[in-house]
N, C-alpha and C positions, 0 to 999 in steps of 0.2 A: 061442663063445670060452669056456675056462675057464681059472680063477686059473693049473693048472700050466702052461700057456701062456705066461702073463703071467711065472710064477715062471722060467720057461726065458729067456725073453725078457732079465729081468734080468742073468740069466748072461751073457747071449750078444748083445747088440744089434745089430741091423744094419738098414739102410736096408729090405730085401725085407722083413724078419722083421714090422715095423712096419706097413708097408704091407698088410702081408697082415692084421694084429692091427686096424688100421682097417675093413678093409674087411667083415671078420668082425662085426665090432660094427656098422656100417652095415649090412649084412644083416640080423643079427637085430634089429634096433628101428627097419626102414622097414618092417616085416608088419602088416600089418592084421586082426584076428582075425574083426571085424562085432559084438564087445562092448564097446559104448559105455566100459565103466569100466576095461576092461583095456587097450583101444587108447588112453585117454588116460594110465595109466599107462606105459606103452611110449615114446607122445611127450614125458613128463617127464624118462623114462630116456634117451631120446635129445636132449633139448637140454641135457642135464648134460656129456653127452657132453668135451666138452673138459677138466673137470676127474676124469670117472672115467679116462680115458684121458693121465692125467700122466704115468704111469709108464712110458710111452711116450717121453718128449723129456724126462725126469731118470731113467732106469734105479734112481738108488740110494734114490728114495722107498719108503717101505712099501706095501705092499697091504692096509694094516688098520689100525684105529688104537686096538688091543685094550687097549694099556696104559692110555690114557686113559680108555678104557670103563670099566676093572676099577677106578680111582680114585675116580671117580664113585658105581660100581654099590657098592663099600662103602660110604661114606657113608647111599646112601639107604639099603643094608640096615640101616643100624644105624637109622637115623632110623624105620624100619617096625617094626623090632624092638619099639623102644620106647618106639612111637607120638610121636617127637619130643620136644624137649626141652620142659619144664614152666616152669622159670622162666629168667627175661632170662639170672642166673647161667650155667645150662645151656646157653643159646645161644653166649655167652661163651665156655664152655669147651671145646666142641664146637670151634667154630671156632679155638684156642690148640691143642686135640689133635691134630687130623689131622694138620697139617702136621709132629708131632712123630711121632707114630705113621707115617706114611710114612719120614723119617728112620732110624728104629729097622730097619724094616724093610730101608731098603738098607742099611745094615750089618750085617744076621745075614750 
């Protein structure tokens, strides 16, 4: 199974399309490789299974959840940057900024 699948899927939903999008996904993660750390990785990936496979029985979900990442993935950059805040103040105002500096941003 690969994402443009799923992305097609979206477009287009139908009972067969799905069925066949299950069953794809139940093939690849009932394999057994014979490496202990990879076949239990595999059984992880396949008892998640109900929540990777949402988008399946809500079509208009996302397949990624990039935004929230990149929200995040600022913050710490800056916090690595500049080895984190020094004083209480600094913690303070970190946390009063972001939320303004996000703001700012969806309005450019």
């Amino acid at each position: 199974m690969q994402v443009h699948q799923l992305l097609d899927y979206r477009q287009n939903p139908t009972v067969e399309e799905h069925l066949r999008l299950e069953t794809a996904f139940n093939d690849l993660f009932t394999n057994q490789t014979g490496y202990d750390a990879l076949d239990q990785k595999i059984a992880k990936t396949k008892a998640k299974k109900d929540s990777l496979l949402l988008v399946l029985q809500y079509s208009k979900l996302p397949l990624h959840n990039n935004a929230s990442e990149m929200g995040v993935r600022q913050r710490v950059r800056k916090r690595d940057v500049s080895f984190g805040p020094r004083t209480e103040s600094g913690v303070k105002s970190g946390i009063l900024s972001r939320p303004l500096q996000r703001l700012k941003k969806s309005w450019a």
